[in-house]
N, C-alpha and C positions, 0 to 999 in steps of 0.2 A: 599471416596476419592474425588469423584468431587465436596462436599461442600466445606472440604479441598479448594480445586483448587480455585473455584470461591471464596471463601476469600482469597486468597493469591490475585486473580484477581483484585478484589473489592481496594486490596492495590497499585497495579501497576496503577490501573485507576486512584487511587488517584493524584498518581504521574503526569500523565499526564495531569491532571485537572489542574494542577499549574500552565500552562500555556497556560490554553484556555481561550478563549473568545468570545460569540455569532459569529462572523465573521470567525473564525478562523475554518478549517474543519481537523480530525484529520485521519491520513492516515496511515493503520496496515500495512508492509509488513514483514510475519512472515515466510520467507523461503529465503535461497539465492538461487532462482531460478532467473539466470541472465537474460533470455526472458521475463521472467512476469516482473519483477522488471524493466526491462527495459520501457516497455510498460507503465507499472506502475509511472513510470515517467516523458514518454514524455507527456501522456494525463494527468497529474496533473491539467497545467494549466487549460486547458479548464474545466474541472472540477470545480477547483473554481471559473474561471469567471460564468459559467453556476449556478454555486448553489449560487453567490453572496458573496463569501465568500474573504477576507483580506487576506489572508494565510494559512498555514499548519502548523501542526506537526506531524512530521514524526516519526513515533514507528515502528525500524526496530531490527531485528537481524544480518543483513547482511552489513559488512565493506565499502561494494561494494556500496552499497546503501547512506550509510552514507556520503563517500567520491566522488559519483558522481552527487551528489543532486542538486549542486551547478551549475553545467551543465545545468540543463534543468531548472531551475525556481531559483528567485531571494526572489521567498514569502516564506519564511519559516522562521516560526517562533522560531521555538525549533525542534530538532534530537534529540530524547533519543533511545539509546542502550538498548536495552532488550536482556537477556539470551534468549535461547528455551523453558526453564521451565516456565518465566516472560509472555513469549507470548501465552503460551498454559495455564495457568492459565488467562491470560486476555481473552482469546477467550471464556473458558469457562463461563466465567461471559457474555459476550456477549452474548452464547447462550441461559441465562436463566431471562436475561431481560426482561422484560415485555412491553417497552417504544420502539420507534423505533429508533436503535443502531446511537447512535453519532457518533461511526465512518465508516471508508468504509475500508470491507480487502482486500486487494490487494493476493489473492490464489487463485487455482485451488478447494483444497480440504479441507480448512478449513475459517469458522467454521466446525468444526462435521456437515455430510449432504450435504455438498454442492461435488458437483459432475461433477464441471464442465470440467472436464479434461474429459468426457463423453459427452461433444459436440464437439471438435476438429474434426474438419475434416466431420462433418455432414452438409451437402450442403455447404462445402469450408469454414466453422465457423473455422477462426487462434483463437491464442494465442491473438496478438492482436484486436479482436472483443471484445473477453471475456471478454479483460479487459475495452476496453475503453465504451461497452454497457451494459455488464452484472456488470460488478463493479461499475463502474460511470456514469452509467448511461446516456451515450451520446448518445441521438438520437434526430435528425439524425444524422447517424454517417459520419462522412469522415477520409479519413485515413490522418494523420500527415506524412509531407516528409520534414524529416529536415536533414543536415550534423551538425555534431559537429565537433569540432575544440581542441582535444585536445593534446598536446607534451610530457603530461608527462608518466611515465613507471610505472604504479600503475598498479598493477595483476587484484586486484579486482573492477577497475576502466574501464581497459581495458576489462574485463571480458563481463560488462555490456554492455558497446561500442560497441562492436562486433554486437549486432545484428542489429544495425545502415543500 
């Protein structure tokens, strides 16, 4: 089954490939978890100024995501919509890579192994740490204090918001 996976993976990457480019950093989030996803978005930026990078492509599962992107960053390059089955075959290709992974996942618990919902709360380590030091790699880290500004009545828009 998990060779299955990781070829079916191997095709979704394809997909993604389409529209990469050395500068360009590609960004998994394969959950709609609104807090991660959130966090996961306000430290984008700094992410790719930090790693030099022109833009993103964003590989989500989550509507929320898709439609509040726009919000927090202007660099995006391409949004593909992935199923749950698209993302978990992609991750499993990820896990069996040999090179070190093109992209950054935006999760607590996947790839397979990772475990980080098993640091929360150990010497005051949030949600947002996780993401923006254990995902992307931002150290030194400072925390981002921004307001957004938005009017319209989207569920899964407002969903994200929220943790603002």
């Amino acid at each position: 089954m998990t060779n299955i996976r990781c070829r079916r993976g191997k095709e979704t990457y394809r997909r993604i490939m389409e529209s990469y480019t050395p500068d360009t950093e590609i960004v998994v989030f394969p959950e709609d978890d609104s807090k991660l996803n959130y966090y996961g978005l306000l430290y984008l930026d700094e992410r790719l100024v930090r790693e030099l990078k022109k833009d993103a492509i964003i590989v989500t599962t989550s509507p929320g995501v898709m439609k509040a992107v726009s919000l927090f960053t202007q660099k995006i390059r391409d949004i593909i919509m992935v199923t749950d089955e698209e993302v978990k075959d992609l991750l499993c290709l990820y896990g069996v890579i040999d090179t070190p992974s093109p992209f950054v996942v935006i999760s607590m618990n996947s790839p397979e192994g990772r475990h980080a919902d098993r640091m929360l709360g150990v010497k005051d380590t949030s949600v947002e740490q996780i993401v923006a030091i254990g995902a992307y790699f931002i150290i030194p880290f400072r925390p981002i204090l921004r307001k957004f500004e938005y009017n319209g009545d989207d569920e899964a828009v407002l969903d994200i918001l929220k943790e603002a």
